[in-house]
C-alpha positions as CSV (number, residue, x, y, z in Angstrom):
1,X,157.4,130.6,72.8
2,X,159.7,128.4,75.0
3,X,163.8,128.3,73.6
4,X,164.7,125.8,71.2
5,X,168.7,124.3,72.0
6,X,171.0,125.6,69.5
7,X,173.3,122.8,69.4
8,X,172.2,119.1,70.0
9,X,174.1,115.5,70.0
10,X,171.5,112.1,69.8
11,X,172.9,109.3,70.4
12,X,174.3,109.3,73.9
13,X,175.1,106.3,75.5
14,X,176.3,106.7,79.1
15,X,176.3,109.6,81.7
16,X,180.1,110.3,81.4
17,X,179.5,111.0,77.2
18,X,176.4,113.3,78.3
19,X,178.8,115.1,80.7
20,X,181.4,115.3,78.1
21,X,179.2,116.5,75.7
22,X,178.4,119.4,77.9
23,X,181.6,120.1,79.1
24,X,182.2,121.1,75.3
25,X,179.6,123.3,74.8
26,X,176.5,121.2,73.7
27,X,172.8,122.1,75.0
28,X,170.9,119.4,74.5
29,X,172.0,115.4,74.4
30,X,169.0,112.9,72.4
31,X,168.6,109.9,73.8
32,X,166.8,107.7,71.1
33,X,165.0,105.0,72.2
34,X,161.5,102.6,70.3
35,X,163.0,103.7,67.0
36,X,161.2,101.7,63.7
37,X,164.9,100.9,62.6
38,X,167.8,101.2,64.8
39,X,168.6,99.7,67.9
40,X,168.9,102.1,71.0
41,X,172.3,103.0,72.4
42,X,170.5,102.4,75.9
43,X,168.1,101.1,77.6
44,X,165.0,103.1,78.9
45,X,166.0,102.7,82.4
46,X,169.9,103.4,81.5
47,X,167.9,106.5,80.2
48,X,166.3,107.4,83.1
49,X,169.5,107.1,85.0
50,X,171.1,109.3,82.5
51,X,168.7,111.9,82.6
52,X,168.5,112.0,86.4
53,X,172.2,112.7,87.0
54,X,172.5,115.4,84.4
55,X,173.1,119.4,85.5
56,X,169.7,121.7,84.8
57,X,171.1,123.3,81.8
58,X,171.8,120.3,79.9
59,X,168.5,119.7,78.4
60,X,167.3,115.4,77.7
61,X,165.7,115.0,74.8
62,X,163.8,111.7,74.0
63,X,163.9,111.0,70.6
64,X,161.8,108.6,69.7
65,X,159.5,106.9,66.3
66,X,156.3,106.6,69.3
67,X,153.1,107.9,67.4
68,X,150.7,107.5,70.1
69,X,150.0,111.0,72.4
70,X,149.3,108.5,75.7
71,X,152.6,106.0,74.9
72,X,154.4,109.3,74.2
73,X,153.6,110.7,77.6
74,X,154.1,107.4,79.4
75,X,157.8,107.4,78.1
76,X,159.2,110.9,78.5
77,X,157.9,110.4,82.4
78,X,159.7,107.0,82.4
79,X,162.5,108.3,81.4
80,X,162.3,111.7,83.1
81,X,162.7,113.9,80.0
82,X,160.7,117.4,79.3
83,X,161.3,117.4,75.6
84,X,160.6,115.4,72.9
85,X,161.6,114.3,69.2
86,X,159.4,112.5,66.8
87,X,160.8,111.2,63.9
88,X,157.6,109.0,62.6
89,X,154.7,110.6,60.5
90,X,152.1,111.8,62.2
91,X,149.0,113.5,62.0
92,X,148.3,117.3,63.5
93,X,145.8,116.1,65.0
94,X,147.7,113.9,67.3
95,X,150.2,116.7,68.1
96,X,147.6,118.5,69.0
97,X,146.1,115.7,71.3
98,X,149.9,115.4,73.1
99,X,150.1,119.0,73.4
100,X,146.5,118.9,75.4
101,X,147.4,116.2,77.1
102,X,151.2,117.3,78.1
103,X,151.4,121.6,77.5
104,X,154.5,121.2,79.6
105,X,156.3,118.9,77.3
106,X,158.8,120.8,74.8
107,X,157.5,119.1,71.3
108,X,159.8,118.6,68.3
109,X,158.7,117.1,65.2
110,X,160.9,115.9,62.1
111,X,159.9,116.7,58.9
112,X,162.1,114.3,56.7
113,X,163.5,115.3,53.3
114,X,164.1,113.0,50.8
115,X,166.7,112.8,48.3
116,X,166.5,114.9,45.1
117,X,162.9,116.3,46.1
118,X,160.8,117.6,43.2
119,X,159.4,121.3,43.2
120,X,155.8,119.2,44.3
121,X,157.8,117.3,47.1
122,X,158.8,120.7,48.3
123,X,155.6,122.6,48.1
124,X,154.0,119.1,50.1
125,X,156.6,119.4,52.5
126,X,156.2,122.8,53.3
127,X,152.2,122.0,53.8
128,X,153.2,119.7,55.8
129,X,155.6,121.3,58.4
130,X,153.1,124.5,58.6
131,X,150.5,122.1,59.7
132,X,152.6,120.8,62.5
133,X,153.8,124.0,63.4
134,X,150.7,124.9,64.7
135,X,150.9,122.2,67.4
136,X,155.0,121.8,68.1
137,X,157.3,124.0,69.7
138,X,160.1,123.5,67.2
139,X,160.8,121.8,63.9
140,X,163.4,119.4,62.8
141,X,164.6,118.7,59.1
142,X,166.4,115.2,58.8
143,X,167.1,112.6,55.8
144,X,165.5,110.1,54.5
145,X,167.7,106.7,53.8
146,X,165.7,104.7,51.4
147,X,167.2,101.7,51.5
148,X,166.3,101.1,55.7
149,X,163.6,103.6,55.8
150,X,165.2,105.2,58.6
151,X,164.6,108.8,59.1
152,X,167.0,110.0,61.4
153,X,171.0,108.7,62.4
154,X,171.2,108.1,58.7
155,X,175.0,109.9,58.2
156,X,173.0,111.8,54.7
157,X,173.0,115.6,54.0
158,X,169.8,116.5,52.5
159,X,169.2,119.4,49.9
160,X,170.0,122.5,52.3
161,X,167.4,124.4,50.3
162,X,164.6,122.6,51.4
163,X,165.3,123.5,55.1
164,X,166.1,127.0,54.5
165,X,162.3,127.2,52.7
166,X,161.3,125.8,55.9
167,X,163.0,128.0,58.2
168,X,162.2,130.7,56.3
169,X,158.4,129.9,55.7
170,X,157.2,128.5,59.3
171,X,156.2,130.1,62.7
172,X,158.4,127.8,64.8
173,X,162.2,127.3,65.1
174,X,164.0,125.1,63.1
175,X,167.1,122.5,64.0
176,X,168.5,121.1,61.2
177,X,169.9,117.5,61.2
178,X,171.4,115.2,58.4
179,X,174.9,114.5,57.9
180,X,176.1,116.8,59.9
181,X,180.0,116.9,61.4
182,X,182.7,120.2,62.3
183,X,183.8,120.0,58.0
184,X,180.3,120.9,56.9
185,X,178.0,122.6,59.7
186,X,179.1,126.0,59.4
187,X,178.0,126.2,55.8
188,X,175.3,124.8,56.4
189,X,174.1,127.0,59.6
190,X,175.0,129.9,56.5
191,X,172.7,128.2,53.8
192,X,169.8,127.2,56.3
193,X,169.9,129.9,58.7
194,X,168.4,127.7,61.4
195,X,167.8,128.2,65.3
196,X,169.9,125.4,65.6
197,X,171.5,122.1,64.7
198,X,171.5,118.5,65.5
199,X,174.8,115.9,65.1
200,X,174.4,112.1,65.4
201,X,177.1,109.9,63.6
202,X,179.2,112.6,62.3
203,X,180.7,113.2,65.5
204,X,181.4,109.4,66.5
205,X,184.5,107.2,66.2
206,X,185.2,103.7,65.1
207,X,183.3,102.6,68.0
208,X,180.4,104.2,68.1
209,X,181.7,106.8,70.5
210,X,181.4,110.3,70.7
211,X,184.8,111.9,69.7
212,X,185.9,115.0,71.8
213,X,187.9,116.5,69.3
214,X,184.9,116.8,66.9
215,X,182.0,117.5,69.7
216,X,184.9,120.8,70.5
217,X,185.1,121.5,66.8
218,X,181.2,121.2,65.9
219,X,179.9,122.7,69.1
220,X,182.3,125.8,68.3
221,X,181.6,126.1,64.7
222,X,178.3,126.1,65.3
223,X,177.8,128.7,68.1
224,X,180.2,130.8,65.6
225,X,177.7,130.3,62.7
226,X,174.5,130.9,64.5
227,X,176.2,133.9,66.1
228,X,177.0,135.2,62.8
229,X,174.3,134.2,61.0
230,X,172.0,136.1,64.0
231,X,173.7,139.1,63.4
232,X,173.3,139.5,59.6
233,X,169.4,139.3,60.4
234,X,168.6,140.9,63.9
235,X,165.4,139.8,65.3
236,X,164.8,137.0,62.9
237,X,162.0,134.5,63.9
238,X,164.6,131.3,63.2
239,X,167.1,132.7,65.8
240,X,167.5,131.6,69.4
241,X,170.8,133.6,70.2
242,X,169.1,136.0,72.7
243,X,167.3,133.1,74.7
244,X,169.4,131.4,77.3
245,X,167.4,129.2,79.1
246,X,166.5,125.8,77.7
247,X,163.6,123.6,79.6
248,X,165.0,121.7,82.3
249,X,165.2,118.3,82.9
250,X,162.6,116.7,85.3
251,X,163.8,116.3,88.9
């Protein structure tokens, strides 16, 4: 099993953020781009850029709504990235047709909650995520905003329980996105007990810019929580602590 990142920031929009962002202790930096709803923060070739001028243990993530396994492919080699996040619905058996076609590429795939999911919701989504297990190196629990459909970047906490089912109940990782920011992710690491967790507009300022303060107080927070959290449950599937290496960026 390759190493999930324990603490990830999307939305990076030039080199210096991405340097900043490691500088305070983040793993992994998303760069989201052919999303269904928002506009990208870059280009794909500002991307690329990006992602060729970062240090090997920062690990690029293209995040991404793409459903098809060859456009999938095509992109993350554009932009230069071994790892991916999909955020749209898709089918195992289209996993299972990237993972054939690319069994070097680190997968993630979302598996969105909505609000105020009912006991059949849960049990669907649960079918759902152990069915994609089976063809992704990690999973991802994010929100649902009904009112623009989008499914990640949405600012919303979801019901904590759901993830923790998840992380509890699946044979991969789990990173746990949604509303997350320094006030809340501690608790929520305690309540989810994931491998790791994912920040997008909670750490930003008026701009649209990540803040430093709040990348220094989430990326802290976070490494304390998962640390803790690791120890009350020593060998526990969710739990990356003892893995140190993430997948490198292509050179």
């Amino acid at each position: 099993m390759r190493p999930c990142p324990r603490v990830q920031v999307a939305g990076v929009r030039d080199l210096d953020e991405a340097l900043m962002l490691a500088r305070l202790g983040v793993d992994s930096v998303g760069l989201p781009l052919r999303l269904a709803v928002h506009a990208p923060d870059v280009t794909e070739a500002q991307a690329a850029s990006i992602v060729a001028a970062l240090p090997p243990a920062l690990l690029a993530v293209c995040i991404t709504y793409a459903t098809d396994p060859t456009e999938i492919d095509a992109l993350c080699r554009a932009v230069g990235t071994r790892a991916v996040q999909l955020h749209a619905p898709m089918a195992p058996a289209a996993l299972a047709a990237l993972r054939a076609r690319r069994p070097d590429l680190y997968v993630v795939k979302s598996v969105i909650v909505p609000p105020d999911p009912t006991p059949e919701r849960r049990e669907a989504l649960l079918a759902e995520a152990r069915a994609l297990a089976a063809h992704c190196d990690a999973l991802l629990t994010d929100s649902l905003d009904p009112a623009s459909g989008a499914t990640g970047a949405t600012g919303r906490v979801h019901d904590w329980a759901v993830s923790a089912l998840l992380a509890r109940a699946c044979p991969r990782p789990l990173i746990l996105a949604g509303g997350l920011g320094p006030d809340n992710v501690a608790a929520a690491i305690r309540a989810v007990r994931p491998a790791g967790v994912d920040a997008h507009t909670g750490l930003e300022d008026a701009r649209g810019r990540k803040d430093p303060a709040l990348v220094a107080a989430f990326a802290a927070r976070a490494r304390a929580a998962l640390d803790a959290a690791a120890d009350d449950a020593p060998g526990a599937g969710s739990s990356c602590r003892a893995r140190e290496t993430t997948p490198g960026n292509r050179r």
